[in-house]
N, C-alpha and C positions, 0 to 999 in steps of 0.2 A: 489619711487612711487609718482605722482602726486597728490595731492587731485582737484578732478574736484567738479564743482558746474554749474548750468548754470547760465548765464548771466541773471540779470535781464529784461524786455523788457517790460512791463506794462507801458501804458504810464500814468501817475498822474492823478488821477481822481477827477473827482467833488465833491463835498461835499452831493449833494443830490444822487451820486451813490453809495453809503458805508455804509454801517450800524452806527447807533453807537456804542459805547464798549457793552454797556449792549446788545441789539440788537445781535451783534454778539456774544459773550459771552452766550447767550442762545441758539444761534445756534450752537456751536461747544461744548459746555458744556457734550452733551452724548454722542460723539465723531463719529458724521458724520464731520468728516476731512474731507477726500476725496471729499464728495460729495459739501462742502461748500468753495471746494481750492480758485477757483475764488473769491469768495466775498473777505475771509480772506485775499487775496494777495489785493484787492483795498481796503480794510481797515489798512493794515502794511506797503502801500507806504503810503498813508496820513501820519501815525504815523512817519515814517521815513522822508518826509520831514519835519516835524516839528522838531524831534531829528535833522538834521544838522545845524538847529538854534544856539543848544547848543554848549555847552565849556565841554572840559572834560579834565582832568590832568594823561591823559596818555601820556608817553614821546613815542614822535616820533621812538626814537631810540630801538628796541625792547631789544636788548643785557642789555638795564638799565631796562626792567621791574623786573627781581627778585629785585631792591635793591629796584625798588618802591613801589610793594607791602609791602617789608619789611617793611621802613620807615611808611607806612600807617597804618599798624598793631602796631607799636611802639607808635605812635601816639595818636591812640585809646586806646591804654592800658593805656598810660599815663592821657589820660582824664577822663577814667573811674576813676584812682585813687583819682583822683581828683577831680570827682563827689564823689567818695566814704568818702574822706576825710572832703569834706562841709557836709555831713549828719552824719557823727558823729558829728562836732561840731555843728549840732542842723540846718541845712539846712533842708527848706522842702522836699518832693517829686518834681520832676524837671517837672516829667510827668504826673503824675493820680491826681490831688485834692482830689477825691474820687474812693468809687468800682464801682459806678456805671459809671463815664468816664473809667477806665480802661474796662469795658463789654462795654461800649459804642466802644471803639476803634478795640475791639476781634470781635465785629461784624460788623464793618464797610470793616474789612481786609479781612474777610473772601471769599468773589469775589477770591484775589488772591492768598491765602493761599490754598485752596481747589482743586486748580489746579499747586500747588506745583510741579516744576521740570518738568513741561509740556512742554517748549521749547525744551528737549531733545529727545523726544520721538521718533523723524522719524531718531535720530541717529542710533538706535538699529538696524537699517537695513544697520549698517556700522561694524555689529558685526567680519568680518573677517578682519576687516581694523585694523591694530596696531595702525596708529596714532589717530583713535577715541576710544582708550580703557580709556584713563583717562575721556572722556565726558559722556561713557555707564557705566563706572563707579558709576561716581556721582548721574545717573540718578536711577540705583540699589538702590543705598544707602537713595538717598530721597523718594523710595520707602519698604525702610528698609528691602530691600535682602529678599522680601516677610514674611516676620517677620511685623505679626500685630503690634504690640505693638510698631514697628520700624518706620511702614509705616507714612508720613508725615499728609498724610490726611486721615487716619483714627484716628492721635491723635488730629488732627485739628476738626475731626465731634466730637469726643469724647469729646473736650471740650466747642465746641458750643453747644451740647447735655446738658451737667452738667451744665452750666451757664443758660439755655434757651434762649441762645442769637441766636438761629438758623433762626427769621426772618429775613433775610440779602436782599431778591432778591428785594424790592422794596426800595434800595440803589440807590444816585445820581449815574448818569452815570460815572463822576470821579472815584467812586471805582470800577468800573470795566473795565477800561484800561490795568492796567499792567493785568488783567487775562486775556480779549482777547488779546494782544500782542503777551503773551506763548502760548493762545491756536494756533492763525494766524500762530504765530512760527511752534509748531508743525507741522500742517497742512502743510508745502511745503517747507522742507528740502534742497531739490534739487535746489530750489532759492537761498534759503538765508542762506547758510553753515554759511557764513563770517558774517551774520548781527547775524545768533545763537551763534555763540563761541563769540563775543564779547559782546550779551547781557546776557549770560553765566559768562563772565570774570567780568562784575558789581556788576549782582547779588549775585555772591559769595565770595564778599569783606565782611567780619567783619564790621558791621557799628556801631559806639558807639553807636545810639538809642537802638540797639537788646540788648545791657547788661545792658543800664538801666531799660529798660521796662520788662525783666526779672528780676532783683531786686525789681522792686516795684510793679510787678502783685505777687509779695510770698509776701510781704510785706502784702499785700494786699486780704490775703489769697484765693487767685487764685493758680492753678496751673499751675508753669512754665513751664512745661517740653518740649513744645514743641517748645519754645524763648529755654530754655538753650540748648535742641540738636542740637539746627542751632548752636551754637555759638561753641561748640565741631567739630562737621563737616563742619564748613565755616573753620575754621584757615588756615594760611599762610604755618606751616612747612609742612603739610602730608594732612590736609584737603583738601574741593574741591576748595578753594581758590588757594591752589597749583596745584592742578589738572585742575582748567580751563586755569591757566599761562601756564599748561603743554601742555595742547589742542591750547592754541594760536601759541605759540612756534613752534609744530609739524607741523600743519597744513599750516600754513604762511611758512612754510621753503618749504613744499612741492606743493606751489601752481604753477601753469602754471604763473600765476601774481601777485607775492608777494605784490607788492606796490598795486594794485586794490583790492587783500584780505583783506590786512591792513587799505584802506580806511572805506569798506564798513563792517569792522571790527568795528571800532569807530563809526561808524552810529550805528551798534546793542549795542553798548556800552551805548551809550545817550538815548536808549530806555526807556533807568530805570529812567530816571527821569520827565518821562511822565505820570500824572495824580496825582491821590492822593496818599501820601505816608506817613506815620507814623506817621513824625511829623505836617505832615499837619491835619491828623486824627484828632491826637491829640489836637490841635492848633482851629476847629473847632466846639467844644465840645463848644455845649450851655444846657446848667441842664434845664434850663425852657422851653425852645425850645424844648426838647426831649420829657421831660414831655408832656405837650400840642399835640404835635402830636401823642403822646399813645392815650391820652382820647380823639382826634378829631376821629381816630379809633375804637376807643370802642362805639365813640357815634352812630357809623352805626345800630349795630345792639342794644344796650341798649335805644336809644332812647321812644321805647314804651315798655319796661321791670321794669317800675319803677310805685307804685302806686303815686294816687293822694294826698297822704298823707307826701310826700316824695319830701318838700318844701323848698325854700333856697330864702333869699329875696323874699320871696311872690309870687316866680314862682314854677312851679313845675319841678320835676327834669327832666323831659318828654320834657317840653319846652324848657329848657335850651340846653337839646340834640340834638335838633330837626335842630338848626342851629352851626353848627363845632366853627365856628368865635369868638363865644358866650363863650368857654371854657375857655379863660384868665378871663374874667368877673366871671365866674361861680367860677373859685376856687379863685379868690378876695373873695366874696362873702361869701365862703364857710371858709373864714380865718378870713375876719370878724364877722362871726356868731358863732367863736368858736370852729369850726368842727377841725378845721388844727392850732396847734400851731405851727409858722413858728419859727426856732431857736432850738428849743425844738425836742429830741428824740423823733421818730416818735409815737412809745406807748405811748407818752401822748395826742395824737390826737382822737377823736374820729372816724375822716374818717379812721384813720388806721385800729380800731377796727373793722371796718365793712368789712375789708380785710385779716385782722391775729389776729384772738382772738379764745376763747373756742367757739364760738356759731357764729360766722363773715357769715351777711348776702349777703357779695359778697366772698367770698373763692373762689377759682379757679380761677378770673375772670383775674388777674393779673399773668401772670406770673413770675419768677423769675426777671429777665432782668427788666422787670417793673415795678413789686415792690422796686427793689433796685431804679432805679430813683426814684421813689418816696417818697422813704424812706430818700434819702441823701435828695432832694429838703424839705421837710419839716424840715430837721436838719439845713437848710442852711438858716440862719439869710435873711431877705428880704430886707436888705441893701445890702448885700455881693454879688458881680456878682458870680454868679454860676459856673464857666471856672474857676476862681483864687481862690477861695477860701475852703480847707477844711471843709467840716460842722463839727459842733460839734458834734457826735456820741456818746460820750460817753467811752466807755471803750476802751483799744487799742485792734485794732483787731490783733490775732495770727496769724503767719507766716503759708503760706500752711508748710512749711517746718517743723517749727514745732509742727503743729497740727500731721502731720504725724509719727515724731519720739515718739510723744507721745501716740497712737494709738497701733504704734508698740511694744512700752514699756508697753503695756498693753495684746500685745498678740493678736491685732486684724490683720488675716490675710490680711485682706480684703481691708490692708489699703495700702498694697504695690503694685505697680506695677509689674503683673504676667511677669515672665521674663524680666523683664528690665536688668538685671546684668545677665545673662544667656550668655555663650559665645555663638559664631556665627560661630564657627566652623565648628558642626554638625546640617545640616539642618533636623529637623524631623517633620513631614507629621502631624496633627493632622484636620481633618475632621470635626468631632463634632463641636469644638470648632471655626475653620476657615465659618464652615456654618452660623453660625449666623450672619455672616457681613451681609451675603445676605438676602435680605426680601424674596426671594425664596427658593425653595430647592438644598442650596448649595450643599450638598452632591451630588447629580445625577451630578450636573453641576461640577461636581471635575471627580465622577468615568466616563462620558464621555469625559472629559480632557484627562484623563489617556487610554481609547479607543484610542482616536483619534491618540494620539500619536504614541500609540504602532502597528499603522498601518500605520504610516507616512515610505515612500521609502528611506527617506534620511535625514541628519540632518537640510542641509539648509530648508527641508518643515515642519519639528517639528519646528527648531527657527520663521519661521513665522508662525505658528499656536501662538505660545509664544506671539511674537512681540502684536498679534491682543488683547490677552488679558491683552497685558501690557501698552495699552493706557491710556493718561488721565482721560478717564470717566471710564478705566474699573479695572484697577491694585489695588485698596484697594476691590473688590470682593476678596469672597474665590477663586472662580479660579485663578482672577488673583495673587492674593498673591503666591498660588501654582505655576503659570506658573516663575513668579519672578523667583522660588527659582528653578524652574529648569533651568530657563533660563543663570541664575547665574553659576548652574551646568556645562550646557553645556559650558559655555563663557571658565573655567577655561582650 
């Protein structure tokens, strides 16, 4: 059997006809695909001319990809050790300085983590086709076989939730490239077979960044789980790393034109290295910079919230607010009056106290996400650049890892993840609990799921009822989770 694809024919468009990432990215984010094909196709040729810029170290010759994958994985494991082994002998952290650059970086990702496994979506409608079973696959599974606790982006909201780091949408346009990429991807299958499976076959390479940044967000008492699941299900022998070689492999063998599959193969490949990516996240982490734009924020609406009694240098806190610019000056000000011991554990601050005490006349004002920058920036000596340097905090902070074993050693259920070790054999239905994804009322929108079906003519119009609600914007719903696991059902 052939694999068909049509031929590109979009001629290169101009820069002022394409949205930009963000732009787009908020246009396909609720999943009008369909309705946004065009644009997403002049925004993923821009992108793709720019990937054939790129270099990439995939060998020509296809028959050596399994030894290259292998060697690459070899590699990495090797460096990891080797990361591992500088941090016992008393190596800093590589990546975080602080918790608040590690939440710094969980929110900056979040654009493409949230759209997790979204480039495969318009495969699903390739569900009778054998050689797309290992692509429909992996797309199940980063949907976690409608298994909440599985699913990629609902452990991704669940940890933006827990952190309070879920302000994300008014992120530079850089982080949200790679998510319109996948969502463009999604959106018009039928183009760009060859540019999916090979931006497919990048993304789910093991990258040494994902195993340190797992080590030192537990370190760092964050919970990892959703760095260590990619790193279980990306591996080379049985994971989707095997499984996207296994979709280049099938597909390319059966193209009308192998060699033109395999070019525009390596085009979706270089995709991945377009825009911001981890270590650049990482790498662009300014502590005072972050700071400063919280409180130029807050001064929108606190500007006239504060009495006249409520003076810093002989202005009042009202006027200080009134102009943003003003805020580097203000908390100077606010450091040399005493208020803020910079160096010093943020409890010894009195500004603190006005944020986390028994009686704190700003409570609430700060969220999580925000207090923690603020908390590190006042521990962090005002010689020390805030990027390089650990502040001095004080006690070492407990591992998520082992805050949890110890919880558990106490009997607290509440501290484990509900089915996380539960085998996946036997898919079972639970409603109640599936409805509260939804700010609606899950349950109707399940028991008409189950209508609909059961008056569907024939299987291929159940699998597309499935397909609809297994889209990007809609598969961590209770429906969609439900529709996953039948869909799962049916595939078998």
């Amino acid at each position: 059997m052939q694999t068909s694809f049509a031929p590109v024919v979009t001629p290169a468009p101009t820069a002022s006809s394409t949205p930009s990432a963000k732009e787009l990215y908020f246009l396909l984010e609720h999943g009008a695909l369909a309705e946004h094909r065009d644009t997403a196709r002049g925004y993923l040729e821009r992108q793709l001319q720019a990937a054939r810029a790129l270099q990439d170290d995939v060998p020509a010759d296809i028959s050596q990809m399994n030894e290259w994958m292998r060697t690459r994985s070899v590699a990495v494991g090797q460096q990891y050790r080797d990361y591992l082994d500088a941090r016992k002998n008393g190596a800093p952290r590589r990546y975080f300085a602080s918790k608040s650059q590690a939440m710094y970086f969980i929110k900056a990702v979040a654009p493409t983590k949230l759209v997790d496994g979204a480039w495969l979506f318009a495969l699903l409608e390739r569900w009778e086709d054998p050689d797309f079973r290992p692509l429909i696959q992996t797309y199940l599974e980063e949907l976690g076989d409608g298994i909440a606790e599985k699913n990629h982006v609902v452990l991704y909201k669940k940890l933006l939730a827990g952190l309070e780091c879920d302000q994300w949408r008014g992120l530079d346009d850089d982080k949200f490239v790679q998510g319109a990429i996948q969502l463009a991807l999604a959106a018009d299958a039928q183009h760009y077979l060859p540019e999916i499976v090979g931006y497919n076959l990048g993304y789910e390479q093991l990258p040494l960044h994902l195993l340190i940044t797992s080590y030192e967000l537990n370190e760092l008492g964050i919970d990892p789980y959703y760095f260590t699941l990619h790193i279980t299900v990306d591996n080379a022998g049985t994971g989707h790393a095997h499984k996207a070689l296994q979709g280049v492999q099938q597909l390319i063998a059966n193209a009308a034109d192998p060699a033109d599959f395999q070019r525009r193969m390596l085009d979706g490949y270089r995709l991945n290295d377009l825009g911001a990516c981890t270590t650049s996240v990482i790498a662009e982490f300014d502590l005072e910079a972050e700071l400063v734009q919280i409180m130029q924020e807050k001064s929108v609406v606190g500007q006239n919230m504060h009495s006249d009694y409520c003076r810093v240098a002989g202005r009042s806190i009202n006027d200080w607010l009134a102009e943003p610019t003003q805020i580097p000056h203000m908390l100077l000000e606010l450091e040399n009056a005493g208020w803020i011991k910079r160096g010093e554990p943020a409890e010894n601050s009195r500004f603190w106290k006005l944020i986390q005490s028994e009686r704190a006349e700003m409570f609430g004002v700060f969220s999580s996400y925000e207090q923690q920058i603020l908390r590190d920036w006042i521990a962090t000596p005002r010689a020390a650049h805030a990027a390089a340097t650990a502040p001095a905090t004080g006690a070492r902070v407990i591992s998520f890892r082992a805050r949890q074993r110890a919880l558990e050693t106490l009997g607290d259920g509440a501290a484990t993840r509900p089915n996380a070790n539960k085998p996946r054999g036997v898919i079972r239905h639970h409603p109640a609990r599936e409805a509260d994804l939804d700010a609606g009322d899950g349950g109707s929108e399940l028991r008409r799921l189950e209508q609909r079906l059961a008056a569907a003519g024939s299987k291929p119009a159940a699998m597309a009822m499935l397909i609809d609600l297994m889209s990007p914007a809609r598969h961590h719903s209770a429906a969609g989770l439900m529709a996953t696991r039948i869909f799962r059902q049916l595939l078998a």
